[in-house]
Structure formats: C-alpha cells, structure tokens
N, C-alpha and C positions, 0 to 999 in steps of 0.2 A: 435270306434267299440265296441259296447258290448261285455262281455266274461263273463264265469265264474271265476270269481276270488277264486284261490288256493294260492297264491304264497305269501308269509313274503310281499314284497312289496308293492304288490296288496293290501292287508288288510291294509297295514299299511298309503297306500295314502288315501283309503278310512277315515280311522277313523280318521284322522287327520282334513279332511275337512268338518263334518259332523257341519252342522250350523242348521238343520232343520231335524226331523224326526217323522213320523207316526209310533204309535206301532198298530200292528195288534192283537190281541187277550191280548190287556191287562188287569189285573185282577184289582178290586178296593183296596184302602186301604184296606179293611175288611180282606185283601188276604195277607195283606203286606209280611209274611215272602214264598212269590213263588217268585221264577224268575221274573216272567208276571209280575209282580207290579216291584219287589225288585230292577231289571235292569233297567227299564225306570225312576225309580228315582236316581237311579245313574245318569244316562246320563246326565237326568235334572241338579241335581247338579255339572256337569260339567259346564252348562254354555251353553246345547242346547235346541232349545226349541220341546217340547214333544208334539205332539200331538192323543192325546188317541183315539184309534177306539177298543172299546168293542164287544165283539160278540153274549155275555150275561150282564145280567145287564141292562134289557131293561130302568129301572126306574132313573138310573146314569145318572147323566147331565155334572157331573164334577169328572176326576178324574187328581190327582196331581196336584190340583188347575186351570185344563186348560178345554174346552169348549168338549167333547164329539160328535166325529161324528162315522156315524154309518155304512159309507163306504169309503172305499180309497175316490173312487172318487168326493166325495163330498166337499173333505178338499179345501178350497181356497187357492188361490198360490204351490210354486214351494216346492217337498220335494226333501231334498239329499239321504233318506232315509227311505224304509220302512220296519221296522225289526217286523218277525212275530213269534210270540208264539200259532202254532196251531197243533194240530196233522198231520202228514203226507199225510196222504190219507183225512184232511180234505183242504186242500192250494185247489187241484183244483179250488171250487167254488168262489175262491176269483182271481182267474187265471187274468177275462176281468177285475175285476174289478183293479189291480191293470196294465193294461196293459193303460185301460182308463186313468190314470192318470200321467202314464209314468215319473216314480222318476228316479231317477239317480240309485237308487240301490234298491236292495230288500234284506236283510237278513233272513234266516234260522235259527234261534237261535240252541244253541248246542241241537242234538241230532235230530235233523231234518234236513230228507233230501228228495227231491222230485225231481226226477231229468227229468221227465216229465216237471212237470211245471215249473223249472229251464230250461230247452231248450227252453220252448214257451214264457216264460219273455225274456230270450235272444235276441233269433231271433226277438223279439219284439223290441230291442234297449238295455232295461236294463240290468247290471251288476246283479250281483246274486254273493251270499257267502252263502254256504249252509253249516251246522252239525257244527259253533263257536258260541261263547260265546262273544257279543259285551260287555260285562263290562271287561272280561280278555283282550281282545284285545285292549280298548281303552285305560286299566290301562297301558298297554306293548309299546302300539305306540304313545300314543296323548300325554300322560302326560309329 
C-alpha cells in the first residue's frame, strides 16, 4: 500500500533499493554548482542510473552523459524513482503525468512540499517523500 514516507526507515528502505531514477526538473551541466544538476550526479556516481527529464533546456539532448526525455511518461521501462527539483505550486502540472507512469516513488527534493499532489500520487499507488535532501539521505542510509 502506498504512504507517505516520514519515518528513518521508510527513507532509509527506499534509498537503499534505488537501481533506477528520473530527475524531474534537472539543470544542465552549465548549472552544475545547483542542486538540480549537483544531486543527480552524485546519485549517478553512486552506481544509479539517471535518467534526465528537463523542463527547460529545450535544445539539450544529453545531460550527465544519458538520453533526455521530456516527460515522466515517456521514459521506457520501470523507475524506483522520480525525484523532483520544481517549485511547489509548479508539481501539479506534472501530477497525470507522473501518475501515467506509476514509479515506485516520487521524491520532493528539500524544501519542497506539496501536499495536494503528495495525497493524489498516493491514493494513486505511489509512495512520496516530500521536503529531503536524497544526497543527505542516500550519504546516511545507502553508503
């Protein structure tokens, strides 16, 4: 059953098993010292593999060396995870689309939280982690 995941454990089953994830609103190298960039190539160099969905950056084909798509739903195959980097009040418009493609989880990156669209991901199937920081957490649980 989906939940929202609060809990030391919760977080810490997730980051542990993440083999696959979509970043939602990631920045290009150009950006590299933001989050949007700086976190999804940590992840990378963990050993997962990344798959970039930009939201600007029409003209980007590749970022962190991997193949650029331009919605959740478009990615082929299965994600454990889709961790977003977008302002608050802008996740709704991304709500079906990430509902369409039905990950295992959705992340909130710190300081973001939508708790609307956190209940309709839910009720949807998907787990949700809203207002962390997956490079703090995977450094504290995975490593």
């Amino acid at each position: 059953m989906a939940r929202l995941i609060e809990d030391e454990a919760g977080i810490a089953a997730l980051v542990k098993g993440l083999k696959r994830i979509a970043v939602l609103g990631i920045k290009t190298e150009a950006q590299a010292n933001q989050p949007a960039f700086s976190v999804p190539e940590y992840v990378q160099g963990e050993g997962i593999e990344v798959v970039p969905v930009p939201v600007y950056y029409p003209e980007v084909t590749q970022i962190l060396g991997e193949q650029v798509y331009r919605t959740i739903s478009a990615i082929p195959g299965d994600l454990d995870l889709v961790e977003v980097f977008r302002r608050p009040q802008d996740i709704d418009r991304h709500v079906d689309d990430l509902i369409a493609k039905k990950p295992k989880a959705v992340w909130f990156q710190l300081g973001i939280r939508n708790d609307a669209a956190a209940k309709r991901l839910v009720e949807a199937g998907i787990d949700v982690v809203q207002d962390r920081c997956l490079l703090v957490e995977h450094q504290r649980y995975a490593r």
